[in-house]
Residue frames as a rotation matrix with the C-alpha (Angstrom) as fourth column:
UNK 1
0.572 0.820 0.000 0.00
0.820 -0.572 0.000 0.00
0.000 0.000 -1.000 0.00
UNK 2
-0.006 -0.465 0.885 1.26
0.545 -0.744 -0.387 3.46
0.839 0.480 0.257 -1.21
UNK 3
-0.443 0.293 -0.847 2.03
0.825 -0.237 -0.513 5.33
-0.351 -0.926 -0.137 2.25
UNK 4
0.524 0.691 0.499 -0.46
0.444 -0.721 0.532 8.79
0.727 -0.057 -0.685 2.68
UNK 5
-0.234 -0.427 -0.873 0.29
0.956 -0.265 -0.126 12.01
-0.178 -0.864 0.471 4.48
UNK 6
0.762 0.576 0.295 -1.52
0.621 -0.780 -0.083 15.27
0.183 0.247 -0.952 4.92
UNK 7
-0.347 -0.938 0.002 1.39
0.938 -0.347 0.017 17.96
-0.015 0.008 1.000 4.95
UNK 8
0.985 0.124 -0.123 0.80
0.128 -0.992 0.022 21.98
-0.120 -0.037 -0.992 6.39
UNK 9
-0.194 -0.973 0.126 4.16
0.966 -0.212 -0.147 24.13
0.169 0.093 0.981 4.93
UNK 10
0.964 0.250 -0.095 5.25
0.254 -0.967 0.035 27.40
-0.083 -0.058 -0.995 5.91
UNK 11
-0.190 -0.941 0.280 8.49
0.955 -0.244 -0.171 29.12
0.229 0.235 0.945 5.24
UNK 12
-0.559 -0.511 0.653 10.24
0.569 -0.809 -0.146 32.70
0.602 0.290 0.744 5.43
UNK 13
0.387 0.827 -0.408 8.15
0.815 -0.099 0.571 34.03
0.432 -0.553 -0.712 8.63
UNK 14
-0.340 -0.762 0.551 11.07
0.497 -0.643 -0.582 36.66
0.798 0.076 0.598 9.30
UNK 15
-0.954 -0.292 0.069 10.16
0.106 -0.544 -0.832 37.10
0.280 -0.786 0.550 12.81
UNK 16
-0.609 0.700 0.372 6.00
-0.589 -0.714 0.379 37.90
0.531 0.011 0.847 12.86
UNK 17
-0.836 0.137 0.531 4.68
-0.454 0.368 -0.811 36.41
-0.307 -0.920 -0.246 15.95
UNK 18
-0.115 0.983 -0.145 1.32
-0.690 -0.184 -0.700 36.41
-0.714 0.020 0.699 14.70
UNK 19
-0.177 -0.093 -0.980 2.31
-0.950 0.275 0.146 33.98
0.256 0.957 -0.137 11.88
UNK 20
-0.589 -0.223 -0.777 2.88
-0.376 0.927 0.019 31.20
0.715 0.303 -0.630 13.85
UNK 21
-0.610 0.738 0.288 0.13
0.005 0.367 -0.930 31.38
-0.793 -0.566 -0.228 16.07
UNK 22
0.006 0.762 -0.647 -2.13
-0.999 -0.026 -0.039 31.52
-0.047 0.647 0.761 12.72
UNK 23
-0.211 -0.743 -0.635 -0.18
-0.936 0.341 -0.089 28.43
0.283 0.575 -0.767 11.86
UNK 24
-0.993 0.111 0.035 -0.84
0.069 0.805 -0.589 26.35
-0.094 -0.583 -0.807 14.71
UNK 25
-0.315 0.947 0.062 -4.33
-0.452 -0.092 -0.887 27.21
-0.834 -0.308 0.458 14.41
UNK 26
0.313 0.694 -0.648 -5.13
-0.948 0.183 -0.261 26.14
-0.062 0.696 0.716 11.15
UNK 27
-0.478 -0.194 -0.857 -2.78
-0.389 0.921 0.008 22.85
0.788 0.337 -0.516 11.53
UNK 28
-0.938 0.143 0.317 -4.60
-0.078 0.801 -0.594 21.88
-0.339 -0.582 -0.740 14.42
UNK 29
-0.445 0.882 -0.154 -8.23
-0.608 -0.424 -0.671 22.37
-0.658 -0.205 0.725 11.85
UNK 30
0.213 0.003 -0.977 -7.06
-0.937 0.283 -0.204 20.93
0.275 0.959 0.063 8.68
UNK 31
0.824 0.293 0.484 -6.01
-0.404 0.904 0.141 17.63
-0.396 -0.312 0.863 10.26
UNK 32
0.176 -0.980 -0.095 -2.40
-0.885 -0.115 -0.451 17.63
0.431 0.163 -0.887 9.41
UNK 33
0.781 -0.319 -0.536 -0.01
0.581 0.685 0.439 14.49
0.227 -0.655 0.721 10.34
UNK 34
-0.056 -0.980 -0.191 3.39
0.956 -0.108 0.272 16.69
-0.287 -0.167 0.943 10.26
UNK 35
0.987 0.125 0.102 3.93
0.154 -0.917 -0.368 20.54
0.048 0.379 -0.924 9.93
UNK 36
-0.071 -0.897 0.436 7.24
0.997 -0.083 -0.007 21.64
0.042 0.434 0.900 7.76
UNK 37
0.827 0.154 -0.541 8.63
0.236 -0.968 0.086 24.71
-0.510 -0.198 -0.837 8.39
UNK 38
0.561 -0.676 0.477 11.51
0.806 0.577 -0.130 26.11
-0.188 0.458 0.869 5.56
UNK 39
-0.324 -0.937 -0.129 13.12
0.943 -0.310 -0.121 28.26
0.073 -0.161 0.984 7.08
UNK 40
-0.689 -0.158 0.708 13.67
0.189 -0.981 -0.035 32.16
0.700 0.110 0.706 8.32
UNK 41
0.328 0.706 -0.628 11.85
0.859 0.054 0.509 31.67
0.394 -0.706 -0.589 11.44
UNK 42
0.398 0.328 -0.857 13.82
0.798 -0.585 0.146 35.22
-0.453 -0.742 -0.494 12.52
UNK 43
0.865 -0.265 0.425 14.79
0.194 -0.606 -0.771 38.08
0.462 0.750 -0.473 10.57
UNK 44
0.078 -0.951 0.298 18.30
-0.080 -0.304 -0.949 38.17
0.994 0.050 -0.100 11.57
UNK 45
0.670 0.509 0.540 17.10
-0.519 -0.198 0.832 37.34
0.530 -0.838 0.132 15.03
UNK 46
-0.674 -0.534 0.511 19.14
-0.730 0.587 -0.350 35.23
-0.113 -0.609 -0.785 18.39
UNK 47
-0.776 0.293 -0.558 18.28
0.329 0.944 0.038 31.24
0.538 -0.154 -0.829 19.23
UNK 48
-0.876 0.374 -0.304 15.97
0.159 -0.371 -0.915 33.05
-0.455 -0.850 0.266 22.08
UNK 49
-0.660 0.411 -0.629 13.85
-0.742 -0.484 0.463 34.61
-0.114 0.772 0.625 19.29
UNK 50
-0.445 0.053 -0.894 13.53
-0.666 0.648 0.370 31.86
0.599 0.760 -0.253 17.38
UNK 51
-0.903 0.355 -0.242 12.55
0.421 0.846 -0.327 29.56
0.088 -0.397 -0.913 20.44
UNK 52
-0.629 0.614 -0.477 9.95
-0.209 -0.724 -0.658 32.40
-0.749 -0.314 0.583 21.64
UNK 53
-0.381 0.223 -0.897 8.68
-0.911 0.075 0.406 32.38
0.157 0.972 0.174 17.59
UNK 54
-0.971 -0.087 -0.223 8.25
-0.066 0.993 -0.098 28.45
0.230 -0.081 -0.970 18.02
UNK 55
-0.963 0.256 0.081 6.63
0.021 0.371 -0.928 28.00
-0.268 -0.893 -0.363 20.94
UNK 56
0.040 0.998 -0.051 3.05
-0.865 0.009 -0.501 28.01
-0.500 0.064 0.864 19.57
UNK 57
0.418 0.238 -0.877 3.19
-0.528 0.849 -0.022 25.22
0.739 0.472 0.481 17.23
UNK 58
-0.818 -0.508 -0.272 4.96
-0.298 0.777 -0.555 22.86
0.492 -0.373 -0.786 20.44
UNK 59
-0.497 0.770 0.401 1.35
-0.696 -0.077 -0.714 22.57
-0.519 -0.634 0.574 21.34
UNK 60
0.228 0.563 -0.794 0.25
-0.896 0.440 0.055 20.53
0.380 0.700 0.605 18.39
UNK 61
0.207 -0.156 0.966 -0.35
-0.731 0.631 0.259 17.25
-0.650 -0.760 0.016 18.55
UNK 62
0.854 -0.355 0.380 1.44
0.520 0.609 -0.599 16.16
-0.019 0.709 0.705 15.47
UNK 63
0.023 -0.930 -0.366 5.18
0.729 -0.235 0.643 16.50
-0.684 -0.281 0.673 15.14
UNK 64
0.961 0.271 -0.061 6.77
0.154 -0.703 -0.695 19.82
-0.231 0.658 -0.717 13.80
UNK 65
0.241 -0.935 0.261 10.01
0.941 0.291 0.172 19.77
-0.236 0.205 0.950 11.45
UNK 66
0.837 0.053 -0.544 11.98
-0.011 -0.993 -0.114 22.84
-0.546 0.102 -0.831 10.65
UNK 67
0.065 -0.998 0.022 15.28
0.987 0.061 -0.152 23.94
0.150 0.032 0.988 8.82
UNK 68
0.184 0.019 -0.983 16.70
0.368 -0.928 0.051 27.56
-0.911 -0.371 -0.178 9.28
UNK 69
0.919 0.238 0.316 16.78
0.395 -0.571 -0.719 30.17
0.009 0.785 -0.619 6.72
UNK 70
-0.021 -0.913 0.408 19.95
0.767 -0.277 -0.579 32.15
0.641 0.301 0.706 5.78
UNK 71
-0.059 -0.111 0.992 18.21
-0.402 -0.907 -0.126 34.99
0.914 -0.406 0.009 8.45
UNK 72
0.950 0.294 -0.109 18.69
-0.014 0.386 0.922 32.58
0.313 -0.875 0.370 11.16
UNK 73
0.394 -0.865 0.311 21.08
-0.904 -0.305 0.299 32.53
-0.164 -0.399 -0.902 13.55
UNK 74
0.054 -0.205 -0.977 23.43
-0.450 0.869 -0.207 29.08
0.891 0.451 -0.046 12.87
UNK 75
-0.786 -0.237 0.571 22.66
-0.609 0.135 -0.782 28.12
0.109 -0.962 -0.250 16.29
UNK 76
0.068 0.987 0.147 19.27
-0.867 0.132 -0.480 27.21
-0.493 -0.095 0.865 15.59
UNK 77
0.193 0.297 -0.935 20.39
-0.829 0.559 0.006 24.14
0.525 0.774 0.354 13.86
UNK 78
-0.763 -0.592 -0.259 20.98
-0.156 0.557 -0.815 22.56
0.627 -0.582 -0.518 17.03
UNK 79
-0.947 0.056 0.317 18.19
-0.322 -0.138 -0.937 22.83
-0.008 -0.989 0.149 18.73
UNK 80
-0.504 0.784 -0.363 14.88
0.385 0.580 0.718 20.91
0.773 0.222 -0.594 19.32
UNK 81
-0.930 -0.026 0.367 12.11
-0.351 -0.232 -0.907 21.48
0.109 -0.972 0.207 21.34
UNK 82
-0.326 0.566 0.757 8.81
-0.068 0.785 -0.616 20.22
-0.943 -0.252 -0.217 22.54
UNK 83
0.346 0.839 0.419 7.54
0.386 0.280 -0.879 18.56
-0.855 0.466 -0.227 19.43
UNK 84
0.987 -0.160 0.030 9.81
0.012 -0.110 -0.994 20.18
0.163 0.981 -0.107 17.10
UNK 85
0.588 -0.628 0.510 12.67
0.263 0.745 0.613 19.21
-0.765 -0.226 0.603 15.40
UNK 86
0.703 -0.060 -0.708 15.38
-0.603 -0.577 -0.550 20.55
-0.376 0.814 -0.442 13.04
UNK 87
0.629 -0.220 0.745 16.54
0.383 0.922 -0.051 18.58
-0.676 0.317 0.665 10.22
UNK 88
0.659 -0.645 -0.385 19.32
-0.649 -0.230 -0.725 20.64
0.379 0.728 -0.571 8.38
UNK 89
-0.242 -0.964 -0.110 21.89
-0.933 0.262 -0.245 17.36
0.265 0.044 -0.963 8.17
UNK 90
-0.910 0.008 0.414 19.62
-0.321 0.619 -0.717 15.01
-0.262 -0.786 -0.561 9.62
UNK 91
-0.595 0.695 -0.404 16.89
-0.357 0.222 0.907 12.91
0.720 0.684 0.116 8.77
UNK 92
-0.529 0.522 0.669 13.15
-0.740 0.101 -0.665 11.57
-0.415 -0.847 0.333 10.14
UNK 93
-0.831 0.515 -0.209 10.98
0.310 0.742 0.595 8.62
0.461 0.430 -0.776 9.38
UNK 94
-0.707 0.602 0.371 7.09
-0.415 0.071 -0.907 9.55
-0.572 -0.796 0.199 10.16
UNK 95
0.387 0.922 -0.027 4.13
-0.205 0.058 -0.977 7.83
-0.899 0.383 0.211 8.28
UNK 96
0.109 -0.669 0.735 6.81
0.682 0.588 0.435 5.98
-0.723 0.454 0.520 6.10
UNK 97
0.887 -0.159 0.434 7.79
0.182 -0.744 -0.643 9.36
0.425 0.649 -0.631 4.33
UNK 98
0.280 -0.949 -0.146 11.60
0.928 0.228 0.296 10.19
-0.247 -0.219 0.944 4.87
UNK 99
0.989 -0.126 -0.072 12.07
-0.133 -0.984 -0.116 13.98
-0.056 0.124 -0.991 5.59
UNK 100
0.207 -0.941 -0.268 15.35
0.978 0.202 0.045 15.06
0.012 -0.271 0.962 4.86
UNK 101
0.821 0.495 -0.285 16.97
0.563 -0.786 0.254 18.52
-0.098 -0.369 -0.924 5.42
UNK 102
-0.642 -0.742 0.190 19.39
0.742 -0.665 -0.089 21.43
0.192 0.084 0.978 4.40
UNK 103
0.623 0.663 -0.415 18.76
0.710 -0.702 -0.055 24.74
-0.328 -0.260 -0.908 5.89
UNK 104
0.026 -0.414 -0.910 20.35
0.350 -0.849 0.396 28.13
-0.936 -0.329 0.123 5.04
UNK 105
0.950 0.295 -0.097 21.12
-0.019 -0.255 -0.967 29.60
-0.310 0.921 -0.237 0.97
UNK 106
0.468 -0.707 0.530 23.83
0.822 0.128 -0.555 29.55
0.325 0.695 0.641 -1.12
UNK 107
-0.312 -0.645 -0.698 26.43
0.865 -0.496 0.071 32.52
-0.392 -0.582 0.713 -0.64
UNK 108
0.598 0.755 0.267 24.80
0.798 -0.592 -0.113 36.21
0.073 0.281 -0.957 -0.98
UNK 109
-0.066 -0.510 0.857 25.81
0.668 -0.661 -0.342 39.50
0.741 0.550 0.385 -1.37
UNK 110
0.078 0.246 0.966 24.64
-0.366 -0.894 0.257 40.71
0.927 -0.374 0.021 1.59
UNK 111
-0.683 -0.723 -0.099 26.71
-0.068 0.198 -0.978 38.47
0.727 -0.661 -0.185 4.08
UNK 112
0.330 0.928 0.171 23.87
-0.633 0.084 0.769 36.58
0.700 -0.362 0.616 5.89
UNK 113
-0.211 -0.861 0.462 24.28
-0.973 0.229 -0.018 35.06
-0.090 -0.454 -0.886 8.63
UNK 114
0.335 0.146 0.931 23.25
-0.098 0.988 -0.119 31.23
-0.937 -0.051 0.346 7.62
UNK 115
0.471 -0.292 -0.832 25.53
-0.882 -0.139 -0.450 31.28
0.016 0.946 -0.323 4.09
UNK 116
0.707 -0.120 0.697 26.87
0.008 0.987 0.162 27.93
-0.707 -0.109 0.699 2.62
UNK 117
-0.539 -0.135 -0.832 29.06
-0.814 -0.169 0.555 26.95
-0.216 0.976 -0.019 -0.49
UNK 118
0.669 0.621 -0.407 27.47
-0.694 0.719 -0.045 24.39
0.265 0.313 0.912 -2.81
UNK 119
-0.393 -0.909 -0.136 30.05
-0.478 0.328 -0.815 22.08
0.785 -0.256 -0.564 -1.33
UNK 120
-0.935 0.091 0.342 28.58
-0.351 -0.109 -0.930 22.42
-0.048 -0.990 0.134 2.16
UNK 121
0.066 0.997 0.050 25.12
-0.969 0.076 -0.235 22.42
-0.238 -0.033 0.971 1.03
UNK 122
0.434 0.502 -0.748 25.50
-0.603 0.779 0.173 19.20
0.669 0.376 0.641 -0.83
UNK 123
-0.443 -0.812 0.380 27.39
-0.569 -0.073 -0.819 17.75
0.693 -0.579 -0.430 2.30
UNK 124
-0.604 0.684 0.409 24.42
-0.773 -0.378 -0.510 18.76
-0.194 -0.625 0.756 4.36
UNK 125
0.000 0.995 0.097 22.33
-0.979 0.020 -0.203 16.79
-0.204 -0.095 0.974 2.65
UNK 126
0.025 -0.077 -0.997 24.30
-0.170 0.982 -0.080 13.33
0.985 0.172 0.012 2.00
UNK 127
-0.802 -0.053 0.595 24.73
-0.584 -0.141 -0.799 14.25
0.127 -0.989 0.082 5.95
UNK 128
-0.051 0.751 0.658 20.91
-0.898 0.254 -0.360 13.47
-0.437 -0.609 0.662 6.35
UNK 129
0.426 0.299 -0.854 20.83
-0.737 0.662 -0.136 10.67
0.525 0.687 0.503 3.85
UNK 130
-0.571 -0.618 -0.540 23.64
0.074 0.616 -0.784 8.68
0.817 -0.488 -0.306 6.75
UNK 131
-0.837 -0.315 0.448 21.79
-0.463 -0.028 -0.886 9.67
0.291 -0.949 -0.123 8.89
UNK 132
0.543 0.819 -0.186 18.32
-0.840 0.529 -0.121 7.69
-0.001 0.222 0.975 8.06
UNK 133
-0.611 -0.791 -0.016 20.58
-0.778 0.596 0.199 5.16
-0.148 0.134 -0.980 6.85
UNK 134
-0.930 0.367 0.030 18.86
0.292 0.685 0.668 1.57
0.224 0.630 -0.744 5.91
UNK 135
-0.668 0.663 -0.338 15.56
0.478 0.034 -0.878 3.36
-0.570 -0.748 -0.340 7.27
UNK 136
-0.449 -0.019 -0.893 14.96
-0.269 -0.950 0.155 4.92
-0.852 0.310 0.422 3.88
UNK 137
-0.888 -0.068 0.454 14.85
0.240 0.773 0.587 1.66
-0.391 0.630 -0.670 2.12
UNK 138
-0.516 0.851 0.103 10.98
0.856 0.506 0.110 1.42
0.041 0.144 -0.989 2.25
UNK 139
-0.198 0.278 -0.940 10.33
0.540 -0.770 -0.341 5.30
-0.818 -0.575 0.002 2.63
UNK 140
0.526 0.147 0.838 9.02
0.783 -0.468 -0.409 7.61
0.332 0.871 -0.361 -0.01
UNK 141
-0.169 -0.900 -0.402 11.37
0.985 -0.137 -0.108 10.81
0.042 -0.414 0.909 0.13
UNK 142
0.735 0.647 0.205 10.53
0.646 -0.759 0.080 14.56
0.207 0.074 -0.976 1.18
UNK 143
-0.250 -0.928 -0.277 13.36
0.942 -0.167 -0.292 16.87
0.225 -0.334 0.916 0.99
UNK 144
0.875 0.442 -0.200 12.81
0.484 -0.812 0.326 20.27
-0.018 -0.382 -0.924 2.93
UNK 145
-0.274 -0.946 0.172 15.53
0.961 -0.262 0.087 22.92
-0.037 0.189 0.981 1.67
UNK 146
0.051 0.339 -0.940 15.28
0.372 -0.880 -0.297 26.65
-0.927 -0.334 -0.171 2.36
UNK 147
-0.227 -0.438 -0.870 16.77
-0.703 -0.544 0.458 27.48
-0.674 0.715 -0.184 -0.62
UNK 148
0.694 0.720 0.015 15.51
-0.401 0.403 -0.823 26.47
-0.598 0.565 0.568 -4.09
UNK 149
0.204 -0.797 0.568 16.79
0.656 0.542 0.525 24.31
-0.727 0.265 0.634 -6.77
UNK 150
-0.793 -0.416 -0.445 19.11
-0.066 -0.668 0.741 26.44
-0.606 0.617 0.502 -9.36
UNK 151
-0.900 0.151 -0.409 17.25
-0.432 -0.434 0.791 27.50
-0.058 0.888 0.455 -12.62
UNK 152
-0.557 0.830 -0.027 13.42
0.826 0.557 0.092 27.03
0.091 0.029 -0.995 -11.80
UNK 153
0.245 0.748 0.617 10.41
0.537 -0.634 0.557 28.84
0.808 0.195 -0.557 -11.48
UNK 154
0.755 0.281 -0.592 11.13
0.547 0.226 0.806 28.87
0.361 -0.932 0.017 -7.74
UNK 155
-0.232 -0.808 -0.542 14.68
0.799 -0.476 0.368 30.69
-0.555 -0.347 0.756 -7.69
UNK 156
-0.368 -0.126 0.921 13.59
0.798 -0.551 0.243 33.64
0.477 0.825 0.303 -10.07
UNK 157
-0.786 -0.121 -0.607 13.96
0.479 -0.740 -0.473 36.93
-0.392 -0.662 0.639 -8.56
UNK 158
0.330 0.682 -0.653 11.47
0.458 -0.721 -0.521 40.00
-0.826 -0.127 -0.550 -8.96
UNK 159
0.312 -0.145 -0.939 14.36
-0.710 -0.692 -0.129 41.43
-0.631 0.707 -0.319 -11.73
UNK 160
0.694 0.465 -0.550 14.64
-0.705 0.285 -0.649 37.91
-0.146 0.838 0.526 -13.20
UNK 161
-0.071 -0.847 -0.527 17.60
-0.810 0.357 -0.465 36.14
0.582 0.394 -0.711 -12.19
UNK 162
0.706 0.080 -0.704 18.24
0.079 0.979 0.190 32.33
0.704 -0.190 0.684 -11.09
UNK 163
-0.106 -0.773 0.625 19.52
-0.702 -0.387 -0.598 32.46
0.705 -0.502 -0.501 -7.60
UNK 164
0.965 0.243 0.104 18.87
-0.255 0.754 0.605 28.65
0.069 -0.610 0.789 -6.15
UNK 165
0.055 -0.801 0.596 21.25
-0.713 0.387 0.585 26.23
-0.699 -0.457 -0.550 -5.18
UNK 166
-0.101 -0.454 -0.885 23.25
-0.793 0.574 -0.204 24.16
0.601 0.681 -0.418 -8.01
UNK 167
-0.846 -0.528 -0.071 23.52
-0.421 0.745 -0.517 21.34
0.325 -0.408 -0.853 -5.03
UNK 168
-0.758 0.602 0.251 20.21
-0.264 0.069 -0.962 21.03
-0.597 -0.795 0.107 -4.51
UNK 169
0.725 0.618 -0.304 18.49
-0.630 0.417 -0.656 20.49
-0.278 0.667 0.691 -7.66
UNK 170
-0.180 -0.591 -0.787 21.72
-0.845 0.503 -0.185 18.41
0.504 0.631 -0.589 -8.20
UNK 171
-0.938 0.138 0.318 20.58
-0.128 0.715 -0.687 15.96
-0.322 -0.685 -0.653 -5.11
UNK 172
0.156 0.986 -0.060 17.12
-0.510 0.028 -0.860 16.04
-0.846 0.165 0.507 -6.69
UNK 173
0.325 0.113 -0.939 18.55
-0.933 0.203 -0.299 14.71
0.157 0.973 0.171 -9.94
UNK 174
-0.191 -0.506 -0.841 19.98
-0.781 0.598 -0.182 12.04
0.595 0.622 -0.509 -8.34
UNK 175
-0.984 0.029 0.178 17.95
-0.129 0.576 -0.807 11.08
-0.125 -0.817 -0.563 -5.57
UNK 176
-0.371 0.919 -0.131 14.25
-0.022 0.133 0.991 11.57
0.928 0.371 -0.030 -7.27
UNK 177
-0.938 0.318 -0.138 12.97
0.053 -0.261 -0.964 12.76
-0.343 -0.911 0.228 -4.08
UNK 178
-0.290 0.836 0.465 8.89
0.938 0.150 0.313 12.71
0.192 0.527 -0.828 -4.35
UNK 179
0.858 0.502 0.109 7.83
0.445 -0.832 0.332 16.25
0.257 -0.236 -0.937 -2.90
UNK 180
-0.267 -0.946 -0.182 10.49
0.797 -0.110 -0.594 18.99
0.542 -0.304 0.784 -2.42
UNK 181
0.719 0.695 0.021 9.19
0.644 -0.678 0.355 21.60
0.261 -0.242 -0.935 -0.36
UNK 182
-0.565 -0.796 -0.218 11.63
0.806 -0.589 0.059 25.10
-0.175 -0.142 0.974 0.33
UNK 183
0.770 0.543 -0.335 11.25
0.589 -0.807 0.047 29.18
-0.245 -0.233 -0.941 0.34
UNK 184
-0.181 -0.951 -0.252 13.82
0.810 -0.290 0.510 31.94
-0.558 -0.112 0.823 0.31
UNK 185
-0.967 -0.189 0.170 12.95
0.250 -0.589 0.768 33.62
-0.045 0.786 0.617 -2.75
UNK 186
-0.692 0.704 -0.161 9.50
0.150 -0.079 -0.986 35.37
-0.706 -0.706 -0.051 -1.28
UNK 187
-0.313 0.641 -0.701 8.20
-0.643 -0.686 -0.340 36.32
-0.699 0.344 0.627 -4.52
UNK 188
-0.366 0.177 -0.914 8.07
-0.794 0.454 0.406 32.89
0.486 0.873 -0.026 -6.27
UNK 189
-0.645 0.304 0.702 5.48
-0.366 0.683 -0.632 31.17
-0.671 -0.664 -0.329 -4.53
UNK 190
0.303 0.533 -0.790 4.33
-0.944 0.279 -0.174 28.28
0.128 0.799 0.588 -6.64
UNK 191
0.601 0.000 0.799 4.78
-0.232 0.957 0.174 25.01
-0.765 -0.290 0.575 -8.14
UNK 192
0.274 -0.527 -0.804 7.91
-0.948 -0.010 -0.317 23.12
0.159 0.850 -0.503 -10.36
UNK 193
0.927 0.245 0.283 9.00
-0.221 0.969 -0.114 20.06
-0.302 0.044 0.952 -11.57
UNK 194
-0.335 -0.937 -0.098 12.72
-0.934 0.316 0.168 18.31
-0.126 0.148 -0.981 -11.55
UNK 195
-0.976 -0.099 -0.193 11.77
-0.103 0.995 0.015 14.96
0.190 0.034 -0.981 -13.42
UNK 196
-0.044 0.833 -0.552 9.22
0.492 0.499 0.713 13.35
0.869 -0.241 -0.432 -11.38
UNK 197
-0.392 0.007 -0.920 9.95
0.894 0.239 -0.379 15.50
0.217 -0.971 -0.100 -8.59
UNK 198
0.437 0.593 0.677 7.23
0.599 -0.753 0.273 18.15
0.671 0.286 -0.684 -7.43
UNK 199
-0.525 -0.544 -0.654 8.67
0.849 -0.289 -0.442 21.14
0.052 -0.788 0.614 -5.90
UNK 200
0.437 0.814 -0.383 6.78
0.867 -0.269 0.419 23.81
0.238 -0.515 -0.823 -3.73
UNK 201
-0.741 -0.380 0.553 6.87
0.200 -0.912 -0.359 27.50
0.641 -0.156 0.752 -2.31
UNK 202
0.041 0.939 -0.341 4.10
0.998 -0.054 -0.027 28.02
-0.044 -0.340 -0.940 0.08
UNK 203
0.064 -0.218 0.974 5.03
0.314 -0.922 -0.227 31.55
0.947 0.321 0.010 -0.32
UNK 204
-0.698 -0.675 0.238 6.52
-0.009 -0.324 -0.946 34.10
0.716 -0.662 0.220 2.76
UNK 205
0.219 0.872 -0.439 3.80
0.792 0.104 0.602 33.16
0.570 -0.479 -0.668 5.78
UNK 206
-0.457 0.155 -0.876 4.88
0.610 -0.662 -0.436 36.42
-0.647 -0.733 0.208 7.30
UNK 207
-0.799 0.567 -0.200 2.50
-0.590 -0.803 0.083 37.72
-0.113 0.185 0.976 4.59
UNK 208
0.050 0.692 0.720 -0.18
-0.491 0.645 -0.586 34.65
-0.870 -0.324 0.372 5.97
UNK 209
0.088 -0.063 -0.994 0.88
-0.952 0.290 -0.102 32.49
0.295 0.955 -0.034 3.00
UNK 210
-0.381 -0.205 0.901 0.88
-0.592 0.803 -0.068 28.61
-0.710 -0.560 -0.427 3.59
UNK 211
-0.326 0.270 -0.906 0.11
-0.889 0.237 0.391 24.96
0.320 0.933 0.163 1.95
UNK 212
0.464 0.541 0.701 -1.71
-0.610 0.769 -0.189 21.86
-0.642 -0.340 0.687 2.23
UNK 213
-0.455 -0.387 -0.802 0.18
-0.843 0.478 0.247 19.08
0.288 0.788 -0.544 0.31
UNK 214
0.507 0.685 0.523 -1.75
-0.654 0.701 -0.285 15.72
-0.562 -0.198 0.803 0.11
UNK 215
-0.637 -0.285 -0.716 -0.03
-0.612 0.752 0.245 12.47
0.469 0.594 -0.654 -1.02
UNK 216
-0.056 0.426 0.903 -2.04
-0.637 0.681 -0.360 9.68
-0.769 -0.596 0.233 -1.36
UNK 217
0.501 0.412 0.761 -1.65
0.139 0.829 -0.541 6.64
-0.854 0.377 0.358 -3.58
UNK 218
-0.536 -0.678 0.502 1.51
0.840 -0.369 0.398 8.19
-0.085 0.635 0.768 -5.17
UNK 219
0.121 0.122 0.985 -0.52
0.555 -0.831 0.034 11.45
0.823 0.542 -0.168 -6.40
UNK 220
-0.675 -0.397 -0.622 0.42
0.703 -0.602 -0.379 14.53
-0.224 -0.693 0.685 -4.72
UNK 221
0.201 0.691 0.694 -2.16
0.690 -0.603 0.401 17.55
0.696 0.398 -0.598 -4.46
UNK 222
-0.723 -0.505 -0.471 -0.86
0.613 -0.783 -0.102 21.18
-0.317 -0.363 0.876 -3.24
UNK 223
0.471 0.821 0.321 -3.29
0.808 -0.548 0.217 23.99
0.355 0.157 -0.922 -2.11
UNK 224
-0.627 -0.672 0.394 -2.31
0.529 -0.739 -0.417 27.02
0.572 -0.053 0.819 -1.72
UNK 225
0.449 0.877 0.171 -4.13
0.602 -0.439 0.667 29.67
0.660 -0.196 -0.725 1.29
UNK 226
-0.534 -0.638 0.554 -3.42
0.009 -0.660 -0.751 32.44
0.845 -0.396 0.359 3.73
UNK 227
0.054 0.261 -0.964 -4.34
0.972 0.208 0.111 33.77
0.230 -0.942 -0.243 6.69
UNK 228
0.614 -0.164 0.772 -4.38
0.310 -0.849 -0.427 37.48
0.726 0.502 -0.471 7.81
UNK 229
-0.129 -0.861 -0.492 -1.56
0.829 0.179 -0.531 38.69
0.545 -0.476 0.691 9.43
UNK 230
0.723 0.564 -0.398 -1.28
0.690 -0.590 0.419 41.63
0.002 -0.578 -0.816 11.84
């Protein structure tokens, strides 16, 4: 039997309290197994922040994954708390789906403070791939990357240029992940295809953006909705 999983995403929240109490509210309506979060939980913010920022969704009663964003502090990839978990290097098994995880962006011009080379990034993510180890066998894959793969809809700026990550659509070509889900680039919230693999923006939920992804029986369905912010 094809495993099933109801999937709430949010990404790029850059600090707005009010986001992630929306957040928890609607995953605890919609019937969610797992809320993904991809990244920028503070705009340039401390680990403090960022736990503070949390702390509403550690109420749910389905688990909540994160990676950090390039405006996170690199502290925040250490740290877990009630009910949530960050996977940048590391991997999860829940509802035979196999999250895996890279968090920050390629290297920017403006000397963030979560910055990688493609090197690192693809590191990161054979990182999580040891760390599942034989537990992947039987798992469909979900790879959760702040940053988009290179030359998609998904990395195209506002004036038109391709700023994803070469190492990341290069682990998509060769791992055929089934759902990628990621954020960074606030104005390309949508949907693209590497192959067979379906990749996602839920667009910036600090302007009440979010998604519903449904897999069931191999097909994958992706709603897009908001929420109003304050």
């Amino acid at each position: 039997m094809e495993p099933a999983i109801k999937i709430l995403a949010g990404t790029d929240f850059h600090g707005f309290k009010s986001a992630f109490e929306a957040l928890a509210q609607k995953a605890e309506n919609s019937g969610v197994n797992i809320v993904i979060l991809c990244g920028d939980i503070t705009n340039f913010g401390t680990e403090q922040q960022a736990r503070s920022l949390l702390s509403p969704l550690s109420r749910l009663s389905v688990p909540v994954i994160f990676v950090p964003g390039n405006c996170d502090p690199p502290s925040l990839t250490n740290i877990n708390l009630d009910n949530i978990r960050c996977i940048h290097g590391s991997g999860l098994i829940h509802a035979n789906f196999a999250f895996i995880g890279v968090g920050g962006s390629p290297k920017t011009p403006f000397n963030t403070l979560l910055e990688m080379g493609e090197g690192e990034i693809y590191g990161t993510l054979q990182k999580s791939l040891k760390d599942l180890g034989d537990r992947i066998n039987n798992s469909q894959t979900i790879l959760i990357s702040h940053a988009p793969p290179k030359n998609t809809n998904l990395d195209t700026t506002s004036i038109g240029g391709h700023v994803g990550s070469i190492s990341v659509r290069k682990f998509i070509e060769e791992y055929k992940p089934a759902l990628t889900l990621c954020g960074h680039i606030h104005e390309a919230k949508g949907v693209d295809k590497i192959g067979e693999t379906l990749i996602v923006n839920p667009g910036p939920s600090k302007q009440g953006n979010y998604a519903i992804i449904d897999i069931l029986y191999g097909r994958i369905d992706v709603k897009f909705h908001a929420f109003k912010t304050i």
